[in-house]
Backbone as a ProteinNet text record, in pm:
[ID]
protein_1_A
[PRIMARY]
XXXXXXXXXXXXXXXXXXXXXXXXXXXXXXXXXXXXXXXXXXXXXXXXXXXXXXXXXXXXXXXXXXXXXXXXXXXXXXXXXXX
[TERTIARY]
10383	10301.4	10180.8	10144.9	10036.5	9902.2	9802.7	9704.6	9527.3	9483.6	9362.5	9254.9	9228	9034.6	8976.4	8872	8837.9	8693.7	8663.1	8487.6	8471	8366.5	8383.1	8206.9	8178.3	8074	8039.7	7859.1	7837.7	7803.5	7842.4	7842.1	7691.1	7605.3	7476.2	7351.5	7367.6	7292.2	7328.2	7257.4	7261.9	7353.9	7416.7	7521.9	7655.2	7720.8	7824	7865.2	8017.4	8049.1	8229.4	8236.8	8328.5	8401	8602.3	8615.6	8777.4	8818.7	8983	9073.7	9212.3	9303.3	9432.8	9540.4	9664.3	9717.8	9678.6	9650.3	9518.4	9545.6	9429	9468.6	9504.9	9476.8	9428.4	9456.9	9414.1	9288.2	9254.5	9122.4	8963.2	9043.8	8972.5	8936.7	9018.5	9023.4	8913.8	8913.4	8837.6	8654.9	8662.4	8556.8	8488.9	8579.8	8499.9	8484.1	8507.7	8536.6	8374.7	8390.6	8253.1	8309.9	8411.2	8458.4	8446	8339.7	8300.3	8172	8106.6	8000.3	7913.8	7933.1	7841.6	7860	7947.1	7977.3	7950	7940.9	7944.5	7781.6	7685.2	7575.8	7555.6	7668.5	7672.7	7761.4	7775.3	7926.2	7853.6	7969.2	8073.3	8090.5	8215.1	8302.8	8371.6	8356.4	8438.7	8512	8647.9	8681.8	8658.1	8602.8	8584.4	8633.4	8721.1	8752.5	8884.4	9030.8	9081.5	9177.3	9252.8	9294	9423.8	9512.8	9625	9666.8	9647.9	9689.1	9792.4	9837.1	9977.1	9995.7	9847	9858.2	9712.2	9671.6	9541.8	9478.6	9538.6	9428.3	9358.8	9413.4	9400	9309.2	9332.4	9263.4	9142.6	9087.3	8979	8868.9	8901.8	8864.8	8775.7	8904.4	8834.2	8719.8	8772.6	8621.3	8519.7	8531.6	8397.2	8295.6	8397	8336.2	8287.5	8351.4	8273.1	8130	8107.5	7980.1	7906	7966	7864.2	7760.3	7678.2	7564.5	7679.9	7736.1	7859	7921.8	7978.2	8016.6	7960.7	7853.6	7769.3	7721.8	7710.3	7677.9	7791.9	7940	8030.4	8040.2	8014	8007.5	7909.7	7784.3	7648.7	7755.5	7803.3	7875.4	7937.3	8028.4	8162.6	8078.3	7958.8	7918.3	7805.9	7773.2	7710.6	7839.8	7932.3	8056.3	8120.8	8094.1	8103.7	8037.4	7896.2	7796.4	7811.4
10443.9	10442.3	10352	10251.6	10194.8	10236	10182.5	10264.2	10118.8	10137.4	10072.6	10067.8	9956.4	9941.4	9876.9	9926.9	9843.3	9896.2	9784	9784.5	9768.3	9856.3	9870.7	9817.5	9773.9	9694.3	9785	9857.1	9912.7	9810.7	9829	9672.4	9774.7	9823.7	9878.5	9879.5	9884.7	9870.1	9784	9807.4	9709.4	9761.6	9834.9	9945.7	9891.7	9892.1	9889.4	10006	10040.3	10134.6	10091.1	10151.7	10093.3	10239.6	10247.3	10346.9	10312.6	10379.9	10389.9	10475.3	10459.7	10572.6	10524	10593	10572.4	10533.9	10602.5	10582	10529.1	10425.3	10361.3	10326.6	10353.7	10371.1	10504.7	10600.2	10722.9	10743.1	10671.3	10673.6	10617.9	10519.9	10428.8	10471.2	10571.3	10630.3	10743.9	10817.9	10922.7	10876.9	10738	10685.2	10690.8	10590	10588.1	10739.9	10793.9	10927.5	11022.8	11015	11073.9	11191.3	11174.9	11287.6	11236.7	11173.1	11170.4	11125.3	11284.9	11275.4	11174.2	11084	10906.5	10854.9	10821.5	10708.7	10741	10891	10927.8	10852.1	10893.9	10782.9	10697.5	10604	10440.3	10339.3	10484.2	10435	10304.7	10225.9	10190.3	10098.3	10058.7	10081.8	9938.4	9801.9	9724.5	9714.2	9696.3	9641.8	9488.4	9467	9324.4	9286.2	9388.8	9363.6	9438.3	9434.3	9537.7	9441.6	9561.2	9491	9602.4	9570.4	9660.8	9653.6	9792.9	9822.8	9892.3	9880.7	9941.5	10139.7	10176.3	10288.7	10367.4	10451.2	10522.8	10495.1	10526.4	10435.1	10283.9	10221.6	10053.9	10104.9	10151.1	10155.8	10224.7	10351.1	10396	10315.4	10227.3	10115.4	10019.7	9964.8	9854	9919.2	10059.3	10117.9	10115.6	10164	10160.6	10034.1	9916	9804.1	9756.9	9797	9686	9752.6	9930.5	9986.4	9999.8	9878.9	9839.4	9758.7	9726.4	9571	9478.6	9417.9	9290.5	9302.6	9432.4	9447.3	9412.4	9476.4	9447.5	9334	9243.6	9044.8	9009	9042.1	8996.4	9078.3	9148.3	9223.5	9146.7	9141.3	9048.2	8888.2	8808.7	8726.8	8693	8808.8	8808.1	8860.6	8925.1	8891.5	8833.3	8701.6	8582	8447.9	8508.1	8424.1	8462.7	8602.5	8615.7	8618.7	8542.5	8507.8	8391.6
10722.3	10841.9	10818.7	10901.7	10874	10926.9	10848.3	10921.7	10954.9	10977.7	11064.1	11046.3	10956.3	10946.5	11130.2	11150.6	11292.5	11283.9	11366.1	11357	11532	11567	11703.6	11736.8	11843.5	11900	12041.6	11999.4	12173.8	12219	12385.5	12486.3	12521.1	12478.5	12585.4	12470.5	12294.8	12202.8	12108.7	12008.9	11891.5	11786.1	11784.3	11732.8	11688.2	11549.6	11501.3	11455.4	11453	11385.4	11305.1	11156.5	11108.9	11090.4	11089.1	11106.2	11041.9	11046.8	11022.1	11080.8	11134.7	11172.7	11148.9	11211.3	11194.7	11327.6	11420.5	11550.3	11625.1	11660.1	11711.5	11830.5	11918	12062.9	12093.4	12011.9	12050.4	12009.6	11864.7	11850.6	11926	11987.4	12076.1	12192.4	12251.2	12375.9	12364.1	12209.8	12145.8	12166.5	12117.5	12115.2	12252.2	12336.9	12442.2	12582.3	12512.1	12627.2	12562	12474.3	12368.2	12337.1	12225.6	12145.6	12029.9	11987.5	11841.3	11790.9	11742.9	11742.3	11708.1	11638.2	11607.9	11729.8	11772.5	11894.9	12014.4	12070.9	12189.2	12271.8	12194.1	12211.1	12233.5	12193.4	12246.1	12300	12373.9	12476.9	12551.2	12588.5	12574.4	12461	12379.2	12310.9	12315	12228.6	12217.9	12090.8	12085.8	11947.4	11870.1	11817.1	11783.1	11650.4	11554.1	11470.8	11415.9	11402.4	11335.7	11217.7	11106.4	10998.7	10980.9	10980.6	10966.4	10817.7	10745.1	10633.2	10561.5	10500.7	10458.6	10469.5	10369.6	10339.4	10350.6	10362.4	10347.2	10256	10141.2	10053.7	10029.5	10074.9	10101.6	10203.4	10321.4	10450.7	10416.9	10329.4	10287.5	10205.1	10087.8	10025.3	10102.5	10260.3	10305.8	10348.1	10447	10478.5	10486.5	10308.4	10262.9	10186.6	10185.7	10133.7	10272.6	10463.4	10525.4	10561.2	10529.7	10504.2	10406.1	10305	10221.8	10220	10129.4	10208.1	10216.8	10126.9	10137.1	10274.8	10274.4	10412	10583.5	10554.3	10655.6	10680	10587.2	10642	10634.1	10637.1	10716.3	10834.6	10875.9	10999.9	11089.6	11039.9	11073.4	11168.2	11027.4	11031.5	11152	11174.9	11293.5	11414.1	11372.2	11533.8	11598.3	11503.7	11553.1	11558.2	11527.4	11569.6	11738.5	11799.3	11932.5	12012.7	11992.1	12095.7	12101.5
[MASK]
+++++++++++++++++++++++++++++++++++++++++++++++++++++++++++++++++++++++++++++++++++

């Protein structure tokens, strides 16, 4: 089963959030409805980034390296590349 690094963009703040699932339409839908407690705050909800990974563990790893500092100035990065 594969599973989903994605980094989501509020269209109303200055707000990133980095996340993982197996299902990601359902997660996405989770997001923007405000059934999860971080995000419900900064609805609405773009995807601007996802990475399809083999297994959970690969997918936990990337995780936590794009909420690392390294992580975060490629995050920085990709979204002075969509303005």
């Amino acid at each position: 089963m594969p599973w989903f690094v994605y980094i989501l963009k509020s269209l109303r703040y200055k707000k990133t959030y980095v996340g993982m699932t197996c299902d990601l339409k359902k997660r996405l839908h989770e997001h923007n409805r405000g059934q999860s407690f971080y995000t419900k705050a900064f609805r609405p909800w773009k995807l601007i980034y996802l990475e399809k990974l083999s297994n959970v563990k690969e997918a936990r790893k990337k995780e936590k390296y794009f909420k690392s500092c390294a992580g975060r100035k490629i995050i920085s990065k990709l979204l002075a590349q969509l303005i």
